[in-house]
C-alpha positions, 0 to 999 in steps of 0.5 A: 342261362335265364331258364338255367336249363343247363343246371344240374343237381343229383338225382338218384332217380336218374342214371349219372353221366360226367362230361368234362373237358381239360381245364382251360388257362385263360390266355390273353389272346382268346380262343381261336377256332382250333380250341372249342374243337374238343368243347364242341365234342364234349358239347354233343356228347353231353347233349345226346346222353341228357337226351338218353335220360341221363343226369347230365354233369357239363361243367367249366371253370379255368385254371386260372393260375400261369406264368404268362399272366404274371410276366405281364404283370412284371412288365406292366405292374399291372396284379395278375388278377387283373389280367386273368380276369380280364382273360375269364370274361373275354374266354366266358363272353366267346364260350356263350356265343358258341352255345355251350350246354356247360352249367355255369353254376359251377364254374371254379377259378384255381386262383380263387381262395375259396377254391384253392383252399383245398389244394392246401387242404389236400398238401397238408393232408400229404405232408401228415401222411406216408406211404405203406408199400405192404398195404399199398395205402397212405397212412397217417404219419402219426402211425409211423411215428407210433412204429418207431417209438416201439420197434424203430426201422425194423419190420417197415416197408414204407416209401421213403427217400433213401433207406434208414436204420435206427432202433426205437431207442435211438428214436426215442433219444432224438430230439423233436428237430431230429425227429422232423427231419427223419420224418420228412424222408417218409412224408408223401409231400416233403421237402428234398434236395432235387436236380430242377430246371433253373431259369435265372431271368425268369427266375423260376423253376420250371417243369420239363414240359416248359423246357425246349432245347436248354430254352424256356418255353416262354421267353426263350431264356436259357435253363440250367440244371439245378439242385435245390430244396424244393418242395416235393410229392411223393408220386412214385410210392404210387407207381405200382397202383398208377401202373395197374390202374390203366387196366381199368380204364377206357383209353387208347392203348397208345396213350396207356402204353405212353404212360407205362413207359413213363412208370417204367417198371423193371425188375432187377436187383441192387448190387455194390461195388466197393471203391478201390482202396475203400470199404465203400460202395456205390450201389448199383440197379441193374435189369441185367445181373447176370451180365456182371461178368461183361462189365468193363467199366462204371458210369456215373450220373453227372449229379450223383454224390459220388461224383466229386467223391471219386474224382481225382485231383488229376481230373477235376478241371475236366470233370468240372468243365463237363459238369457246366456243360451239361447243367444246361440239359434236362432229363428229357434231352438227355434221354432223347439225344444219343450223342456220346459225351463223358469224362473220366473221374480218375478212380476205379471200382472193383467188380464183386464177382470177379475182383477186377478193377473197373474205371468209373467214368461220368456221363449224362446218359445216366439219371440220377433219378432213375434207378441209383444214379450209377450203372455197371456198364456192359458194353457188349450187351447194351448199346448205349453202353456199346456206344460209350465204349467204342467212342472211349475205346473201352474194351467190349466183352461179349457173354453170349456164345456166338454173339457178334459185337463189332459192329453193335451190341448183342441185347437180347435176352436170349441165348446160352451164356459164356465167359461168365467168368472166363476161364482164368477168372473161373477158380476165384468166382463162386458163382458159374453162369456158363452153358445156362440160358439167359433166363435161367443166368439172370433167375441164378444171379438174383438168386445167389446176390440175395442169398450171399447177401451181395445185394437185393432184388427190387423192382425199380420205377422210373417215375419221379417224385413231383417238384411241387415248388415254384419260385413264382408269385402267381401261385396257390401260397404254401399253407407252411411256416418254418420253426427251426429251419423245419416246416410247419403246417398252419391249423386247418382251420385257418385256410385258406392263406391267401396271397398277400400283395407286393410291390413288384412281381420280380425276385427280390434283390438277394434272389428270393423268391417274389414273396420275399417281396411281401411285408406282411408274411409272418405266422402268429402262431399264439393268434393264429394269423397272418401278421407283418414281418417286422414280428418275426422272432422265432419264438411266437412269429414263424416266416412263412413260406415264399414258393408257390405251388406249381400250375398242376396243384390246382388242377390235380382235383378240379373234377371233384370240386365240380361236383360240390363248388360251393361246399365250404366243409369239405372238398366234396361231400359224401353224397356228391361224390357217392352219385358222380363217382368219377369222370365218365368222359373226359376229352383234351389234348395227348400233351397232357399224357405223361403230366397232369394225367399222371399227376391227377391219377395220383392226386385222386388215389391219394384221396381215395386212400383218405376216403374223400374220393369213392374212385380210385381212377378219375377219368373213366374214358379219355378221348384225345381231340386232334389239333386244328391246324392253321392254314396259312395265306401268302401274297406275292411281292416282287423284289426290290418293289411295292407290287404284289403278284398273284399266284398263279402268275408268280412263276413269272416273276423273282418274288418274296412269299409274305403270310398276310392275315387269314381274316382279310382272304375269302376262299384264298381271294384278297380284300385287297383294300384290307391289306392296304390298310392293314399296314403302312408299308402297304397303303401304295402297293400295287397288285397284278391280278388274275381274272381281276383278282387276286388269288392267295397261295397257301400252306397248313402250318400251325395256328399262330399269331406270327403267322397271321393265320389265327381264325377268331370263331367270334367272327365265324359266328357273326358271319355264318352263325354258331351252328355252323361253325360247331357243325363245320368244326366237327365236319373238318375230319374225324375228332382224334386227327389233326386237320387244317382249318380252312374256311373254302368248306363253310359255306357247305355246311351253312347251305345245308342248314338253311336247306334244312330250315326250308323243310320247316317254312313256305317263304314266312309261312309254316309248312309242317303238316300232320299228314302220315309219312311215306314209307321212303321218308320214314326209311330216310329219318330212321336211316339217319337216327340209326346212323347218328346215334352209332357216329356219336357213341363212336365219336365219328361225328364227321360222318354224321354231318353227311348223314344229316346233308343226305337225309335233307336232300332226300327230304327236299326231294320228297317235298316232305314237309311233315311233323312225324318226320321233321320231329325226331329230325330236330332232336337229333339234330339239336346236340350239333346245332342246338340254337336252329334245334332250340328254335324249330323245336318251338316253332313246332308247339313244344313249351319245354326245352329240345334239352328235355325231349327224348332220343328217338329209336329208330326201326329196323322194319323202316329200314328194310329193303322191298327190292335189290338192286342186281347187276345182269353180266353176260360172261362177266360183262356188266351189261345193266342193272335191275331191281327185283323183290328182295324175297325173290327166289334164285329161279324167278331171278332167272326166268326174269333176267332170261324175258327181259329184252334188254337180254335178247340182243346178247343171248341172239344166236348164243346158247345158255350155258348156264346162270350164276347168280350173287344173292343180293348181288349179281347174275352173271349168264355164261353163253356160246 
């Protein structure tokens, strides 16, 4: 920190190269050994390219905004900047002892104005924008505004809410609050009317990640499903390019495939069926068209606008009933449950193609957000429609010839169509699908809906629009205030709105949001400031609003702001986004798949789209660490005592597993005076040994605070020293697989590197000689440097460890004490173990920084063999082994192994029939 030997600055003299690691949240608790698994990674990664030559960009900062931070606040009184802070400097003081290469110059806090002056920043810049579909580009509201004065609706194909008709007289008749509220169905960032997840005791919204079973995650409160107005992004204009965007990007395909089903792309076509004894329709999307022939009945999203539109008063208790029910489950649930629940609405729909009338029911396997919220529902060729229908003893009719559906539906694409229509319907159908293909049916169908203007093809995406409003206050603050019940942004200029204080970080009494709480939270409009609310009048003081953003607002573009932090002007300069482009290597957990890595792709397109960003996706190359599990240790009580069995014993006895502390066991041996001081209950326990002492059992389970298996690497570190806990943590297994943590292996690798200081020191005295290596200690340094730099490219760097421990023993073995080896040893060395690096590098005579030496090359001519290694077999029996030159020919081979006299007892009274020899290999002498 001293030297700032981790500082970095552009230098167009050097090749760039951009580590990141996910955005931590600064938790209460502290890291535990299995959260720098990722950092130390990254960590060596970041040092082997500086060590390449590369311009190396190494930055943290915390995503310092969380729910958990403002329940302490609520249950304490304690402001939750208190706390994150607190949170920060325990995180910082763990993260240096470790020994991090990260530039700390351009640490970011999300929680800091000057930072989340920007997520305002770029939510304005939303909310003056709209999406246009032909160019496939955000573009300025103001042009819109410009189409709708000269040509309404007509000609436009932009993203929007639902679809509008208006003609530019009609536009420009309107009122400035008519006008708003047209704008806000295009605006990217808008306000909606949305189905959320509710947490009354918390009193927030919350996303689907923070929602298990109908429970919030934190707290375990129940979660209804909701619609309110909240604030929106308009993420799903951008699922066309957030699709072909993940061709470009190095990540695993199991990851590319998780978000492509999230996108969810189908092509199908839009179709309305009209309400019996009505001239309106439901419209419906469907992948399907020409399966209109098999529909037996309609389905309903239980959220849809339809729903108490069509429900009779026959019905409405029931509906009712089932609608309270599934408040209760979000999308996600839904999606994952297959269970068959539904009620009828008393209505029926009329099939357009065929006339029949078909009954609308309502279920919660249909979404309101994908698609229009209603299907047509063909039983016989879907099987959560088969599944439906079988349970409601709908009829089920099959549109495939010689398709079987009594026991489950037909839903391949594949096959020769029938019954569409059926023979008694044939006369009134204009459209006859019989006797085609699938592939062809469903080409005619979207054909004939289009032409008969019955409908539209479409491509659908499931991807939905991101709920931007958090009932919270901890939270960046919305840079809005209202006129007219309509939003209005505060002049750029003015940002960043910080937070005002309160009293209490609770909702208020009347179910306001905690803001609601603030007395000071009005916009002057004529002086341009915040001022008390007591002013408010409607006329030159707006209230402002009282959601805050969600926790991914500031984590949307956090890897731009690393480039530029301290820029007050703007959220990245020309030049420093021109030079670091985008994130060359971005490491984190897979649960961030189908949420911030979505989010922030659409973030930084957006950007792009204004010109800000240079790239159009963020993170070039993404690994996924694993977890590191804990590993649990039991002791052993007997029932109804204080006495404690060990457990090799317990089969013996009638006994209670209970988890005791990982911190107070040492290669599953008690400290068994720790565990009587650890709790009361346990100062008079008593304790039947094995071998005098006593042994824990043990099990892999996750790393958690109840199961007291948590490992503090601060406590690693003291004991056994940094670089041994990041060299261990790397040798658990390799970096994408869960392993468990288990402390029993440590003391392996921390042998290894006070071997490997022994190399450099007699007892105190320096060891390191000038002399010319050997060929055999250069094949081993060079075998290493070959092997090290392949693992670490491949991020394999488990199997680096071994290679390290190899070529150590071989050195050891050689009595090799000498610079030309021991030199390049410590570069490559140094991004695993940077401190015994950083120190040996000195002790060596160097002035500058290991950071600042060079990667060394290794030789291929050092790695040549002189001589192979042949096993000798008489009738394919291995009988010995024996080295020859490895430019020996086939018959110098033979005459050798045929003089050897380890052969004349297996050839004594034998005849050579003949020699096989395996280049490099075998020679296998077939005798009689």
């Amino acid at each position: 920190m001293k030297n700032q030997t981790y500082k970095v600055n552009e230098d167009p003299a050097k090749p760039k190269y951009y580590v990141l690691n996910m955005f931590p949240y600064p938790s209460g608790a502290g890291l535990h050994v299995g959260h720098p698994l990722g950092y130390i990674a990254s960590d060596i990664y970041a040092r082997y390219k500086r060590l390449k030559g590369y311009n190396v960009l190494n930055p943290m900062g915390y995503d310092a905004y969380g729910l958990p931070a403002e329940q302490y606040a609520i249950k304490t009184g304690q402001h939750p900047a208190i706390t994150t802070n607190q949170n920060i400097n325990r995180y910082r003081e763990q993260l240096d002892k470790i020994g991090f290469c990260f530039d700390w110059s351009r640490e970011v806090r999300t929680c800091d104005p000057a930072y989340y002056k920007w997520t305002q920043w770029a939510f304005q810049k939303m909310f003056d924008s709209y999406y246009c579909n032909r160019c496939q580009k955000a573009q300025p509201i103001s042009s819109l505004v410009e189409h709708f004065a000269q040509k309404g609706t007509r000609d436009l194909d932009v993203a929007c809410t639902e679809e509008l008709d208006f003609t530019a007289d009609a536009w420009n008749d309107m009122t400035e609050t008519e006008r708003q509220r047209v704008l806000m169905n295009y605006r990217i960032a808008y306000l909606g009317e949305m189905m959320v997840n509710w947490c009354p005791e918390l009193g927030t919204v919350l996303a689907n990640d923070e929602v298990v079973e109908g429970l919030s995650v934190r707290g375990g409160y129940p979660v209804v499903q909701k619609k309110m107005r909240q604030w929106c992004l308009r993420v799903s204009a951008y699922a066309k390019r957030l699709l072909e965007g993940l061709e470009d990007i190095d990540w695993t395909d199991s990851l590319k495939e998780t978000q492509r089903n999230w996108i969810g792309m189908s092509e199908g076509a839009e179709m309305g069926f009209r309400l019996k004894d009505s001239e309106e329709q439901i419209i419906i999307f469907t992948t399907r068209a020409d399966t209109i022939f098999g529909v037996t009945f309609m389905v309903l999203a239980p959220e849809s606008e339809w729903v108490p539109k069509v429900t009779t008063p026959g019905q409405k208790a029931e509906v009712e009933a089932y609608l309270e029910r599934t408040k209760k489950r979000n999308e996600r649930d839904r999606i994952a449950d297959r269970s068959v629940t539904g009620v009828f609405s008393g209505s029926y729909a009329v099939n357009p193609f065929t006339g029949e009338e078909v009954p609308i029911w309502i279920s919660d396997y249909v979404l309101a957000g994908y698609g229009t919220g209603a299907i047509m529902a063909v039983p016989a060729h879907d099987s959560r429609d088969y599944a439906f229908a079988k349970h409601f003893g709908l009829p089920i009719l099959p549109l495939i010839e010689g398709c079987d559906v009594s026991e489950e539906s037909f839903d391949a694409k594949e096959g020769i169509v029938c019954n569409s229509p059926r023979p008694e319907l044939d006369e009134r159908c204009p459209l006859k699908l019989n006797g085609l293909t699938v592939k062809e049916a469903i080409a005619a169908t979207k054909k004939f809906v289009t032409e008969h203007h019955m409908g539209r093809v479409k491509t659908n995406y499931r991807l939905r629009d991101a709920i931007f409003s958090r009932q919270r206050y901890w939270g960046e603050p919305f840079p809005v205030y209202y006129k007219d019940g309509l939003p209005y942004m505060i002049p750029e200029r003015c940002l960043p709105l910080e937070l005002p204080e309160i009293d209490k970080y609770q909702p208020t009494e009347t179910g306001e949001p905690p803001l609601g709480r603030a007395t000071r939270w009005a916009w002057d409009e004529e002086k341009e400031q915040v001022t008390d609310n007591s002013l408010i009048d409607n006329a030159k003081v707006f209230p402002l609003e009282l959601n805050t953003m969600p926790g991914f607002a500031g984590s949307s573009a956090y890897y731009l702001r690393y480039m530029d932090p301290h820029n007050d002007r703007a959220l990245v300069s020309e030049e420093a986004d021109r030079y670091w482009q985008n994130v060359d290597l971005y490491i984190g957990g897979t649960e961030h798949a189908t949420g911030h890595l979505i989010y922030a792709r659409f973030w930084n397109k957006f950007l792009k789209d204004l010109g800000v960003s240079v790239a159009e996706e963020p993170f070039q190359k993404l690994v996924n660490q694993g977890m590191i599990q804990g590993r649990s240790n039991f002791v052993y009580r007997i029932k109804n005592t204080n006495t404690f069995v060990s457990a090799g014993l317990k089969d013996q006895y009638d006994v209670t597993p209970i988890h005791a502390d990982v911190n107070m066991v040492q290669n599953d041996v008690l400290d068994i005076e720790a565990f009587k001081a650890w709790s009361p209950e346990y100062r008079t326990a008593e304790f039947i040994l094995e071998n005098g002492k006593y042994v824990c059992g043990w099990a892999v389970e996750k790393m958690s605070k109840s199961m007291f298996n948590v490992v503090n690497p601060d406590l690693i570190v003291e004991r056994y020293g940094a670089d041994t806990l990041r060299m261990y943590e790397m040798f658990l297994g390799p970096l994408e697989q869960s392993k468990p943590w288990d402390t029993n292996g440590i003391d392996g690798v921390h042998r290894f590197l006070k071997k490997f200081w022994g190399l450099f020191f007699n007892r105190d005295d320096n060891a390191v000689t000038d002399e010319e290596p050997t060929k055999e200690e250069l094949k081993s340094v060079h075998k290493l440097i070959k092997k090290v730099t392949y693992d670490i490219e491949h991020f394999s760097f488990n199997t680096s460890i071994s290679a390290f421990m190899i070529c150590t023993n071989e050195l050891q073995a050689a009595n090799c004490h000498k610079r030309a080896v021991l030199e390049p040893f410590v570069v490559v060395l140094a991004p695993f173990a940077p401190h015994i690096a950083e120190e040996l590098w000195s002790r060596l005579g160097h002035d500058a920084s290991v950071c600042d030496a060079e990667w060394p090359a290794y030789n291929e001519e050092y790695l040549r063999e002189d001589t192979v290694n042949y096993t000798v077999s008489f009738n394919g029996k291995a009988r010995y082994n024996k080295e020859f030159a490895t430019d020996a020919d086939n018959a110098a081979i033979e005459r050798e192994v045929l003089a050897d006299e380890r052969s004349a007892k297996w050839l004594e009274g034998k005849q050579v029939v003949k020699v096989i020899i395996v280049p490099k290999k075998i020679v296998n002498i077939v005798i009689k």
